[in-house]
C-alpha positions in Angstrom: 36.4 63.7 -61.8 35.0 61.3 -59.2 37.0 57.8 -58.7 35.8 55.1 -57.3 37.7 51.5 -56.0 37.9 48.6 -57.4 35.4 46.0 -56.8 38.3 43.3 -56.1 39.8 45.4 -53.7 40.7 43.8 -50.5 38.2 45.3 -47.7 40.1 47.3 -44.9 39.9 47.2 -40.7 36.6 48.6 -40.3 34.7 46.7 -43.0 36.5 43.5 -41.1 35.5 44.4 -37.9 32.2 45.2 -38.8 31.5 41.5 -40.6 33.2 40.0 -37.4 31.0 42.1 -35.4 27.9 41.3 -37.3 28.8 37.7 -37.0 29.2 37.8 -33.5 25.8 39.2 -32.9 24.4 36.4 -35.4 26.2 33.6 -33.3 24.9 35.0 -30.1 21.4 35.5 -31.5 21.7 31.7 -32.6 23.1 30.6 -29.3 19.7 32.2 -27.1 17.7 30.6 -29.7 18.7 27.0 -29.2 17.7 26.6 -25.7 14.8 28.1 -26.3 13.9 25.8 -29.3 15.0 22.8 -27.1 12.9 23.8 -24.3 9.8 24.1 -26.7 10.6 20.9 -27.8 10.4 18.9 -24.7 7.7 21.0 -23.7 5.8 19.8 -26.9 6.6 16.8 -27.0 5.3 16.1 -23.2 2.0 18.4 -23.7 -0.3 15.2 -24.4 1.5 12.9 -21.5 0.4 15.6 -19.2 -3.0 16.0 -20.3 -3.2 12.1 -19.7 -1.5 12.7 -16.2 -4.2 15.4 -15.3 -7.2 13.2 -16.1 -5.7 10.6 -14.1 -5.2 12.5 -11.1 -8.1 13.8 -11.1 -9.4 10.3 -10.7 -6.9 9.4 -8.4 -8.4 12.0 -6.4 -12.0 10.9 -6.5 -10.6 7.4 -5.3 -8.3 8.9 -2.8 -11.6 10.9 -1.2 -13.6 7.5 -1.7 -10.7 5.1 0.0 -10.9 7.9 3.4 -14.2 7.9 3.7 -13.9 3.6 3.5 -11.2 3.6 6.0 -12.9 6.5 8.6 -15.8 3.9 8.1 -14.3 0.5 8.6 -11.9 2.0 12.0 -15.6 3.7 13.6 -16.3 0.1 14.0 -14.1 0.8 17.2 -13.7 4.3 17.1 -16.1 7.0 17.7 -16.7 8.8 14.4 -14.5 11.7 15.2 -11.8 9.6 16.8 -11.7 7.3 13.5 -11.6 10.6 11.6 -8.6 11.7 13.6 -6.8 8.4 13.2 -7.6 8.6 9.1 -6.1 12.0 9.2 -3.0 11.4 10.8 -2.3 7.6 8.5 -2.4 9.8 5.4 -0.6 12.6 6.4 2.1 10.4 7.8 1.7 8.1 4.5 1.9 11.5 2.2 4.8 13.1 4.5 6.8 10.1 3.7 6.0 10.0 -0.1 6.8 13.1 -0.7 9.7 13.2 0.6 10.7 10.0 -1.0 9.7 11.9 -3.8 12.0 14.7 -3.5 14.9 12.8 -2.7 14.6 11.3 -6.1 14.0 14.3 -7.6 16.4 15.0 -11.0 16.1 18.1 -12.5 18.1 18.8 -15.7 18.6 21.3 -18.0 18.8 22.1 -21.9 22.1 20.0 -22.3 23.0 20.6 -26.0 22.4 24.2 -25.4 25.0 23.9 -22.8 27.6 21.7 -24.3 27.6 23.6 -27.4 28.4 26.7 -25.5 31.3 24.8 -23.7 32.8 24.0 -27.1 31.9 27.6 -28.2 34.2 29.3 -25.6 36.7 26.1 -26.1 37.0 27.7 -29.7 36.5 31.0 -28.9 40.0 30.6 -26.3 42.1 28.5 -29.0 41.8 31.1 -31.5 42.4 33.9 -29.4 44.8 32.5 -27.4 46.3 30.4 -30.1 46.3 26.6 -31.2 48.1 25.4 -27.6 45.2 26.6 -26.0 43.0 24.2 -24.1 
């Protein structure tokens, strides 16, 4: 005759290691979702600032071409045309070079933090149970 267990029996090694092992691949699953979700977030959330940002720079641009052509103008007073051109090229090139590198000075570039301090506290667990409770 065929036997079969217990239901209420208490599961052995492998079927332990195999629901840790399952979990595992859950948690890590989770954890590569998160940033991920975060980034899509702020990404989202930013989508319509930018659009507003595009349009305006495209303006900017149009004034920016308008405001040379008014300067190159106004310094041919002087100037020959060419020689007022030159002096216009070389203002805004020294006026951008310095901008954008003010710019980039202040530049701050950060990362998904909750993605990252959650995997800090992650391994933090992962080292005080393995390790044991003194662990730090």
């Amino acid at each position: 005759m065929l036997e079969s267990r217990p239901v209420y029996e208490r599961p052995g090694y492998s079927t332990l290691i195999g629901r840790i092992r399952n979990n595992v691949r859950t948690y890590i699953r989770k954890q590569i979702e998160l940033p991920k979700q975060e980034i899509a977030e702020i990404i989202k959330a930013n989508l319509n600032a930018a659009k507003w940002f595009g349009i305006a720079f495209a303006f900017l641009f149009l004034t920016l071409i308008a405001f040379a052509v008014f300067v190159i103008g106004l310094i041919a007073i002087w100037l020959p045309l060419w020689a007022a051109a030159l002096v216009a090229l070389l203002l805004f090139g020294g006026i951008t070079a310095f901008m954008g590198w003010g710019g980039y000075k202040r530049l701050v570039l950060r990362g998904p933090t909750r993605s990252i301090q959650s995997i800090k506290e992650t391994v933090r667990w992962a080292k005080a149970r393995v390790l044991g409770r003194n662990a730090s």
